[in-house]
C-alpha positions in Angstrom: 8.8 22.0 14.0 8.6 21.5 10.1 9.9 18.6 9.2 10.0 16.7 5.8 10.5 13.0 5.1 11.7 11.5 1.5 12.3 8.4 -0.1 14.5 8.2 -3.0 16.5 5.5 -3.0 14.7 1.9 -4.4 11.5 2.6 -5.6 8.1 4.2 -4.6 9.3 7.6 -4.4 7.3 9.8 -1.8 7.4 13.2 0.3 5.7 13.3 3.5 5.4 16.7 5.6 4.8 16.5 9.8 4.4 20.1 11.4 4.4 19.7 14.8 3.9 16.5 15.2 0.9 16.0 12.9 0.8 14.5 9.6 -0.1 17.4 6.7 0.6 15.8 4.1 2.0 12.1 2.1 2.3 11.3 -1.6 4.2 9.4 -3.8 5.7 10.8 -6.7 3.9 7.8 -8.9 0.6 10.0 -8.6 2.0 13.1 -10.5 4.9 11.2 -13.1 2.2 8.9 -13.8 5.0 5.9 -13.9 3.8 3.3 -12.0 6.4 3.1 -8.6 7.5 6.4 -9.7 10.7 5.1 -11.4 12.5 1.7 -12.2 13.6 -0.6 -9.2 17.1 -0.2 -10.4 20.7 1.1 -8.7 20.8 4.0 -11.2 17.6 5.6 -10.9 18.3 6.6 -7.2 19.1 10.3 -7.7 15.1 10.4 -9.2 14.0 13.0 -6.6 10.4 13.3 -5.8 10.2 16.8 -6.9 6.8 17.3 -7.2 5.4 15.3 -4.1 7.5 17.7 -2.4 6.7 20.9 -3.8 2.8 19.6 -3.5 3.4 19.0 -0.2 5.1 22.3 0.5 2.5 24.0 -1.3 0.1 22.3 1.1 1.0 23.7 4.3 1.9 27.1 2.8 5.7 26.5 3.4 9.0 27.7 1.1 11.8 24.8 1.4 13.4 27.3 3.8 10.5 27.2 6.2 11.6 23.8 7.3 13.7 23.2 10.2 14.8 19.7 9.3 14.6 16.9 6.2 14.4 13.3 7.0 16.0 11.0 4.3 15.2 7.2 4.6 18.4 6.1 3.8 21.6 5.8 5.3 24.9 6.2 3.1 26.8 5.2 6.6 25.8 1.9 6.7 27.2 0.6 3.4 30.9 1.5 3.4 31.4 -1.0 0.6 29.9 -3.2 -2.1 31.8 -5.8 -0.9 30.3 -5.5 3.0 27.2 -5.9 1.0 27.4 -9.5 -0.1 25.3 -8.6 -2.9 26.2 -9.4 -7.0 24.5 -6.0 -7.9 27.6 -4.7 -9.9 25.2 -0.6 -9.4 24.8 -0.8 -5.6 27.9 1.6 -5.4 26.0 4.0 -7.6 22.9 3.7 -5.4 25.0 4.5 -2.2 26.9 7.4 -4.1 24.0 8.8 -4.8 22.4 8.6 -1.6 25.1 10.6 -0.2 24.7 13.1 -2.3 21.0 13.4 -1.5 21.3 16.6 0.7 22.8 18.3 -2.5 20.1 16.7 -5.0 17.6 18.2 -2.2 18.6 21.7 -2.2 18.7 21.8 -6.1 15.1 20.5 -6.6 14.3 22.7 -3.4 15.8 26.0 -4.0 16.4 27.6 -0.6 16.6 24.2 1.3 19.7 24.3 3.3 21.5 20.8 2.5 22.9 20.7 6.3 19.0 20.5 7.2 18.8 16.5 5.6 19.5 13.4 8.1 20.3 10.5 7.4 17.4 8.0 8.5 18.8 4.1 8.6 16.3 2.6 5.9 14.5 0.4 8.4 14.0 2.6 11.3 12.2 4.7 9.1 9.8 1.5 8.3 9.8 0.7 11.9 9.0 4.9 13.1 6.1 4.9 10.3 4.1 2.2 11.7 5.3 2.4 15.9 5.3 6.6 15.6 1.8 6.7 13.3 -0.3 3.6 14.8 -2.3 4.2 18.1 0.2 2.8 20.5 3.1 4.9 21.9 4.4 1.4 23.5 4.5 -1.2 21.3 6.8 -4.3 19.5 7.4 -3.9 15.9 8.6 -5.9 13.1 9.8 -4.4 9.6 10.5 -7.2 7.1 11.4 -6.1 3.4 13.5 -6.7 0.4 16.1 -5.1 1.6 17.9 -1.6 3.4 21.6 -0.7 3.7 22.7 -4.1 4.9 19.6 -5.8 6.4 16.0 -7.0 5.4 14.8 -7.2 8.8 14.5 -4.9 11.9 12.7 -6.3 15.1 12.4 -3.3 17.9 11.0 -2.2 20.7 9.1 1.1 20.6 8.5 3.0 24.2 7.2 6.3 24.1 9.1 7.1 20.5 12.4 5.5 21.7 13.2 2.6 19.2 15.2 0.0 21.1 16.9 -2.8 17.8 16.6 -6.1 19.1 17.2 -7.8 16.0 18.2 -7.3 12.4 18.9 -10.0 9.5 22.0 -9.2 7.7 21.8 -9.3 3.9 21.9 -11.6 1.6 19.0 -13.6 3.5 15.6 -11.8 2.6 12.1 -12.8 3.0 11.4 -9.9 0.6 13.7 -10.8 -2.0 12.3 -14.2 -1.6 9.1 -13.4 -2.6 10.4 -11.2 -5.3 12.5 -14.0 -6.7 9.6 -16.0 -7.2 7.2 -12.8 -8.4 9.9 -13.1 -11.1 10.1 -16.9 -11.7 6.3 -16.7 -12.5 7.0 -14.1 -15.4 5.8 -10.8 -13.6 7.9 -7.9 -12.4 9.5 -7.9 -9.1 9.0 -5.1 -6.9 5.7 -4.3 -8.1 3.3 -7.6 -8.9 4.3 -9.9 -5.8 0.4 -9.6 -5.1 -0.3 -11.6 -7.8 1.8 -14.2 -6.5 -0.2 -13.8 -2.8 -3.4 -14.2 -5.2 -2.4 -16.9 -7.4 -1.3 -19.0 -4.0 -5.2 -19.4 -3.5 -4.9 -21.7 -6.1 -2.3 -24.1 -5.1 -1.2 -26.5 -2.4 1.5 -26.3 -0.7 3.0 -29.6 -1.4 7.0 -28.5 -1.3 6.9 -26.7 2.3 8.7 -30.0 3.8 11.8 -28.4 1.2 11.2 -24.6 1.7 10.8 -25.1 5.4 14.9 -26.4 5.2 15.5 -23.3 2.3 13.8 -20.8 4.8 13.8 -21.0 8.4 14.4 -18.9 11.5 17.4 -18.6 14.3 17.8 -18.3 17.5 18.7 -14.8 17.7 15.7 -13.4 16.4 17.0 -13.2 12.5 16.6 -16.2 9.6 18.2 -17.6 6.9 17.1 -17.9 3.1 18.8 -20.3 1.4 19.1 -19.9 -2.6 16.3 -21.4 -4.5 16.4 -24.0 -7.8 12.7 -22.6 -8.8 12.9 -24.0 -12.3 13.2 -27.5 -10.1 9.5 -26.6 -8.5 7.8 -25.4 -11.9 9.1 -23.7 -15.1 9.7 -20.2 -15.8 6.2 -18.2 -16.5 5.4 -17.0 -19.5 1.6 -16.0 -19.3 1.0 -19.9 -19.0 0.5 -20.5 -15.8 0.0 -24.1 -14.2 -1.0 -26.1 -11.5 2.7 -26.1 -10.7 3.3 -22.4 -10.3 -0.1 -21.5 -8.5 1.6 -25.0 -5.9 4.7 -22.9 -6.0 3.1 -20.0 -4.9 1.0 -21.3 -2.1 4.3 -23.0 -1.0 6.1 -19.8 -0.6 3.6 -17.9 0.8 2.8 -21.2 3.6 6.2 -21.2 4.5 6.4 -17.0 4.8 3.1 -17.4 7.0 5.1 -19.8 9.1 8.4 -17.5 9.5 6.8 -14.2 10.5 4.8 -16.2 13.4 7.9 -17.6 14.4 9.3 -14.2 14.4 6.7 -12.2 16.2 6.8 -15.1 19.1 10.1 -14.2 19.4 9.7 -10.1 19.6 7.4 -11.2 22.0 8.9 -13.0 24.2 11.7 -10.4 24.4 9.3 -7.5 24.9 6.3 -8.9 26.7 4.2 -6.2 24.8 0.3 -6.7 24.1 0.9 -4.8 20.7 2.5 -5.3 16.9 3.2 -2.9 14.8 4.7 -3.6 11.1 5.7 -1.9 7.9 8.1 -3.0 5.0 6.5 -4.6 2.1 6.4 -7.8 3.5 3.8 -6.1 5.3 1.1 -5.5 2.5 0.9 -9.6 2.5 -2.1 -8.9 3.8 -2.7 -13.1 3.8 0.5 -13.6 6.2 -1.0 -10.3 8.4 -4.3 -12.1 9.0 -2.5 -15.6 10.1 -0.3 -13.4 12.6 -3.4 -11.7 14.0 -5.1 -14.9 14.4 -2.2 -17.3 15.4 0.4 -14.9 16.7 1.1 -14.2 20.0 -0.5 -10.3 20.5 -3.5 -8.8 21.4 -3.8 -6.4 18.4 -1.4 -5.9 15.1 -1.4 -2.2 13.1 0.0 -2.1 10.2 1.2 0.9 8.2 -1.2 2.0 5.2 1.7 3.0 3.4 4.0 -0.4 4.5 6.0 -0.1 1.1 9.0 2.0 0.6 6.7 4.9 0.1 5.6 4.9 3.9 9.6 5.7 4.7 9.4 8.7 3.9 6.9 9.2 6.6 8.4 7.4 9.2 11.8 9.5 8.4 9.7 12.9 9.1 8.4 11.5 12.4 11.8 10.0 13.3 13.7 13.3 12.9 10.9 15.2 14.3 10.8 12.8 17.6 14.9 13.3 17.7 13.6 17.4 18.2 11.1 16.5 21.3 8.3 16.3 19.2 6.0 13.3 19.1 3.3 12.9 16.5 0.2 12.1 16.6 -1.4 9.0 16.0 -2.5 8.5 12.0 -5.8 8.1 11.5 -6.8 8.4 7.6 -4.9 7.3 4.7 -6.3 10.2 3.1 -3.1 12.7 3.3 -3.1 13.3 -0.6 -3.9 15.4 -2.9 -8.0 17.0 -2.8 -9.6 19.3 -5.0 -12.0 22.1 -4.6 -15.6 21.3 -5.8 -14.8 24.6 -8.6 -11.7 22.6 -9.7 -13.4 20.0 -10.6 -16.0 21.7 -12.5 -13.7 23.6 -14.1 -12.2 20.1 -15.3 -15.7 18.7 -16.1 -16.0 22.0 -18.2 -13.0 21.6 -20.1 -13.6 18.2 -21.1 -17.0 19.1 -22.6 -18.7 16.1 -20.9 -22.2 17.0 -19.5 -22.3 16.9 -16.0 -25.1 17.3 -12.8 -24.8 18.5 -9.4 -27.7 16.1 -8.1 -29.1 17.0 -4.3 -29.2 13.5 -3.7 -25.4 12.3 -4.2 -25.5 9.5 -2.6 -29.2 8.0 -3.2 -28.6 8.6 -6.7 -25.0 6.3 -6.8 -26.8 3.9 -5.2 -29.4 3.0 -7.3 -26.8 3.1 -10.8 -25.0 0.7 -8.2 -28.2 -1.3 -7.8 -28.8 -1.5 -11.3 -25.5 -2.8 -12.0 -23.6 0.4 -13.0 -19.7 0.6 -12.8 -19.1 3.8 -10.7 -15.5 6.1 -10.8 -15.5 7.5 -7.5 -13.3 10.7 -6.9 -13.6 11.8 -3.8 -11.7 13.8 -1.3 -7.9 13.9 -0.7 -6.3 10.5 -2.4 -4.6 8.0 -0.3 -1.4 7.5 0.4 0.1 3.7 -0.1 -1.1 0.9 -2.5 -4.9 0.8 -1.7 -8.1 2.3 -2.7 -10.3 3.2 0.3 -13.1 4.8 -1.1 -11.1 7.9 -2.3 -10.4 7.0 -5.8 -12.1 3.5 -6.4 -14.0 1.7 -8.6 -17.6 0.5 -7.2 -19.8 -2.3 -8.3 -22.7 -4.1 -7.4 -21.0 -8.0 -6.1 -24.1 -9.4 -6.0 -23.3 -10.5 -10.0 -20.6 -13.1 -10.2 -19.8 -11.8 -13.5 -18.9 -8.5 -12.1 -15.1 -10.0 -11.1 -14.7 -10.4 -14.7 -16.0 -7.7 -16.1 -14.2 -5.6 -13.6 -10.9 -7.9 -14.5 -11.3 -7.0 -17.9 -12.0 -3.0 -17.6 -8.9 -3.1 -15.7 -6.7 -5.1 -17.8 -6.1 -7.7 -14.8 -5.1 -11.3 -15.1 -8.6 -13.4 -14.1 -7.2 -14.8 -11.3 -7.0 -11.6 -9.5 -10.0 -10.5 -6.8 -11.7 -7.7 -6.2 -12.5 -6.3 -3.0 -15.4 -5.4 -0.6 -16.9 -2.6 1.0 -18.4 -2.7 4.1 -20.1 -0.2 6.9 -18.0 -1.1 10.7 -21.3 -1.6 12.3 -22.5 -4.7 9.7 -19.2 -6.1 9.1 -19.1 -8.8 11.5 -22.1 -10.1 9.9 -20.9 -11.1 7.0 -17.0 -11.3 7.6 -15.0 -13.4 10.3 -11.5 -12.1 10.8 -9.4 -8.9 12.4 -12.1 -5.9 12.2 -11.9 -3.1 12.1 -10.3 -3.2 8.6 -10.0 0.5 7.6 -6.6 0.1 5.4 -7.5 -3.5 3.5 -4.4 -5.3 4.8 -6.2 -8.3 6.3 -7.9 -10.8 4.7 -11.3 -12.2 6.4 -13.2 -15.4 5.6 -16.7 -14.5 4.6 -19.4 -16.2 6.4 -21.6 -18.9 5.3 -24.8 -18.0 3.7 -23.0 -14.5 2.4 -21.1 -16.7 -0.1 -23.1 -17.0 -2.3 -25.1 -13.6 -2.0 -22.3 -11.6 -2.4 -20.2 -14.2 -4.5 -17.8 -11.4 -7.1 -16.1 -10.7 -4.0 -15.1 -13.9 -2.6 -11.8 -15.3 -3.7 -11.6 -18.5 -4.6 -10.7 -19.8 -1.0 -13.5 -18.3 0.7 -12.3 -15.6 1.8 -12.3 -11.6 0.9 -10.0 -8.4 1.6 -12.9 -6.2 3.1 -12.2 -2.8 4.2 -14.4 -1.3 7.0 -16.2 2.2 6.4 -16.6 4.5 9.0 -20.2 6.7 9.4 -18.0 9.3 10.7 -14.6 9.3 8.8 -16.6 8.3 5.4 -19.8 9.7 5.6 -20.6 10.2 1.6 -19.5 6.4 1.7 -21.1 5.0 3.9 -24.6 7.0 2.3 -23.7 5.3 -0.8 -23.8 1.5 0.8 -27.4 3.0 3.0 -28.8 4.0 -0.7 -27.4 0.0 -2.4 -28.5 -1.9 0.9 -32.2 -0.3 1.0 -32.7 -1.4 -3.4 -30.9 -4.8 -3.3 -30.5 -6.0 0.8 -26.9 -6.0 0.3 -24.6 -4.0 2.9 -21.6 -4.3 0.5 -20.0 -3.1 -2.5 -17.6 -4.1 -4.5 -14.6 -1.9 -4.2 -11.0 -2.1 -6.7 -8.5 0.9 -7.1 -9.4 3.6 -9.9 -7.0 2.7 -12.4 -6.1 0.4 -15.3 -3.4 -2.1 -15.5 0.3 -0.9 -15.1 -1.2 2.6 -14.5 -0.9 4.1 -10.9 -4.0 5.0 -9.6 -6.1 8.1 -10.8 -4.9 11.7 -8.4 -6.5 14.5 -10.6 -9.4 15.4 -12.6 -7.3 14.9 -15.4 -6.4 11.7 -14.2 -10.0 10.0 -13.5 -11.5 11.8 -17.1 -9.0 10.3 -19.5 -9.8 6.7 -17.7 -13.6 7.9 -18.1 -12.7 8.2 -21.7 -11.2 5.3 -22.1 -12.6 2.6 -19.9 -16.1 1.2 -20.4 -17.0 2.9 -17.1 -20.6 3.6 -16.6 -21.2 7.0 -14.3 -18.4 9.1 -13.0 -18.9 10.4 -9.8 -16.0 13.5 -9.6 -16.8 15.5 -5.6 -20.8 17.0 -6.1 -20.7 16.2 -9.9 -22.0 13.0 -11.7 -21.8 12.1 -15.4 -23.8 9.6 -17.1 -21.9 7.7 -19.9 -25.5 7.1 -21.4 -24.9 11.4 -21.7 -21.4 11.4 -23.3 -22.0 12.1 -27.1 -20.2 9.5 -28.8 -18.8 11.9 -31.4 -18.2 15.8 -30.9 -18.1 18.2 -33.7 
């Protein structure tokens, strides 16, 4: 059973291929366009297929678009027989459903030899809901999808039993948590849909000193749903411009207080009705990895997965594995993020080759990183297959030593990131509890954990200015060059952590080729390059070529 998912329709463009019930392959269409979300988040950009995901992924698993026996598209035209039904003021949402209905035809154009009869129609929010229930490692579980918004709704609460989805609740538009957030991402002068973890940074700052009024704008209901009332923000702090206040990092911690408070309400609620020990979660609501640590701590179950890919991109994923468990085939459990696209160690030569940049193949990969990581050296790691979703796991990241305070800076500044912003750390499983309190393992960086007194200040470019750090756990086995690298930095400096922060620069998605990582080499004051066996020394790099 062949079976590919898409996502077309809002943003985050993204193929994902299942054969037989296992995952092949996931990207998002950001990671060959280069455009960061793969297209605007407008109505009229839904026909924007993602034409070369797919043909990647094809290409992949060695199939021709008539190979497959069915196409799962996370969108259904059904559910939105009007603008009006809607409730919205968005004058283009008839464009965005026309065009979804047209998908099958836009599929078999981009696909030649794709039979349009093949696409179904995947309600927007049971493919969120099948991406994190049908990929996490329980086949019986409650889940919770929470998002900006689908055909009609912004929330799904279900009840997963061996595949099965069973709705329990859904929140009609116009009441979003996710539009919410955006709203204020907006207010605070950055762009929605795209920077509302800024805002989930920025909170660290504030207080949340208006949650007695949001807890009236935003609150819950009986039957499982909520209600978001329209907010005056300009009465809680002025429009951002790049000069931001006290008042909008309050604002911020406000919101994102009050969001904390709704989604416990709301998982005591799916619990209740389901009695399960286990939460899974997707929507983009869900990459508040904040809000995901207060549920795991606070909430009412024993353990909480969340989807890698929780964003609009994961749909197209949880479409595949929908349609595929509608044919009597029920995936497998997702275990990497790493479902992109890899290179062969004579690509990547090949690249090095054509960019004229000396290069070594050094025996000791990993000793060798470690000790330009112990002399503080900023690394470009390219490794493996890239991820698919929002993070860096150690596939395309940017290493650092975060024993140097200065390092969040300098790292801020390489990027072109606001100062406010953390970076992350890197951690081996077997050492993390040391230094971090919190839900571990952390494979996928969508918790947050405090770090642990006396580790403060040893390891201080990491920690956020609350205390706490979004630390991803490596695993010996599923990592090993990783985890070889933090052996080779612990044995020089005593410090099992590194600094790790996505392989990219601002408003750029992050680095997928060769190509990709040597024009940010070329451009970024990046110290060695670390591309599969091959390492490049800036300190090599002539400066001028004739």
């Amino acid at each position: 059973m062949r079976v590919l998912g898409v996502n077309a329709v809002f943003h985050d463009p993204a193929v994902a291929l299942v054969v037989d019930g296992e995952i092949v392959a996931a990207a998002e269409e950001e990671r060959f366009n280069r455009r960061k979300h793969g297209k605007p988040n407008v109505a009229f950009s839904a026909w924007e297929m993602p034409e070369r995901a797919a043909q990647w992924c094809l290409g992949e698993a060695g199939l021709r678009p008539q190979d497959l026996d069915a196409v799962g598209y996370s969108f259904d035209p059904a559910l939105c027989s009007s603008a009006e039904q809607l409730e919205l003021d968005d004058v283009w949402d008839h464009l965005r459903v026309d065009y979804a209905r047209r998908a099958p035809g836009f599929l078999a154009t981009a696909l030649p030899g794709l039979d349009p009869d093949l696409v179904h129609f995947v309600p927007h929010h049971v493919a969120h809901a099948a991406s994190a229930a049908l990929a996490g490692p329980y086949r019986t579980c409650a889940s919770l999808v929470l998002d900006g918004r689908g055909e009609r709704a912004s929330h799904l609460a279900s009840h997963w039993v061996d595949g099965t989805c069973t709705p329990l609740a859904a929140q009609a538009l116009p009441s979003s948590l996710g539009l919410l957030y955006e709203d204020l991402t907006a207010h605070l002068g950055f762009h929605r849909s795209s920077d509302e973890y800024k805002v989930m940074a920025l909170a660290s700052y504030g207080q949340p000193r208006h949650l007695d009024d949001f807890t009236g704008l935003v609150r819950t209901t009986p039957d499982g749903g909520f209600v978001t009332d329209k907010v005056d923000w300009a009465a809680y702090a002025p429009p951002g411009h790049g000069d931001l206040t006290q008042q909008h990092a309050d604002l911020a911690a406000t919101v994102q207080r009050r969001l904390e408070q709704v989604l416990l309400e709301l998982a005591r609620w799916v619990h209740e009705r389901t009695g399960e020990r286990y939460l899974t979660m997707a929507g983009g609501t869900a990459l508040n990895c904040v809000a995901n640590s207060v549920l795991a701590e606070q909430g009412p179950f024993e353990d909480i997965w969340v989807q890698p890919a929780a964003g609009d991109a994961g749909t197209a994923l949880g479409a595949a594995l929908h349609v595929a468990h509608e044919q009597d085939r029920l995936g497998r459990p997702m275990t990497l993020a790493a479902l992109g696209r890899g290179f062969s160690d004579s690509a990547l030569e090949q690249a090095l080759r054509t960019a004229r940049v000396p290069y070594e193949r050094p025996d000791d990969l990993t000793d060798r990183v470690g000790a330009h990581l112990a002399q503080n050296h900023v690394v470009a790691w390219f490794q493996g297959r890239a991820e698919y979703g929002p993070r860096a796991l150690g596939q395309r990241s940017l290493l650092a030593h975060p024993g140097r305070a200065g390092n969040l800076e300098l790292l801020n500044d390489i990027k072109g990131r606001e100062q406010f912003r953390p970076v992350a750390p890197l951690v081996l499983l077997e050492r993390a509890s040391e230094i971090f309190e919190g839900k571990l393992p952390s494979p996928y960086m969508l918790f947050v954990h405090r770090v642990r007194p006396g580790w403060r200040e040893r390891i201080p470019a990491v920690v956020h200015v609350d205390g706490t750090a979004r630390a991803q756990t490596v695993d010996r086995v599923e990592q090993p060059l990783l985890a070889g690298v933090l052996d080779a930095f612990e044995q020089r400096t005593g410090l099992p952590v590194l600094i790790n922060t996505s392989l990219n620069t601002a408003g750029r998605p992050i680095v997928d080729s060769p190509t990709d990582v040597l024009e940010l080499f070329g451009s970024a004051p990046v110290d060695v390059l670390v591309l599969g066996p091959y390492l490049v020394r800036r300190a090599d790099v002539p400066r001028v070529r004739p």
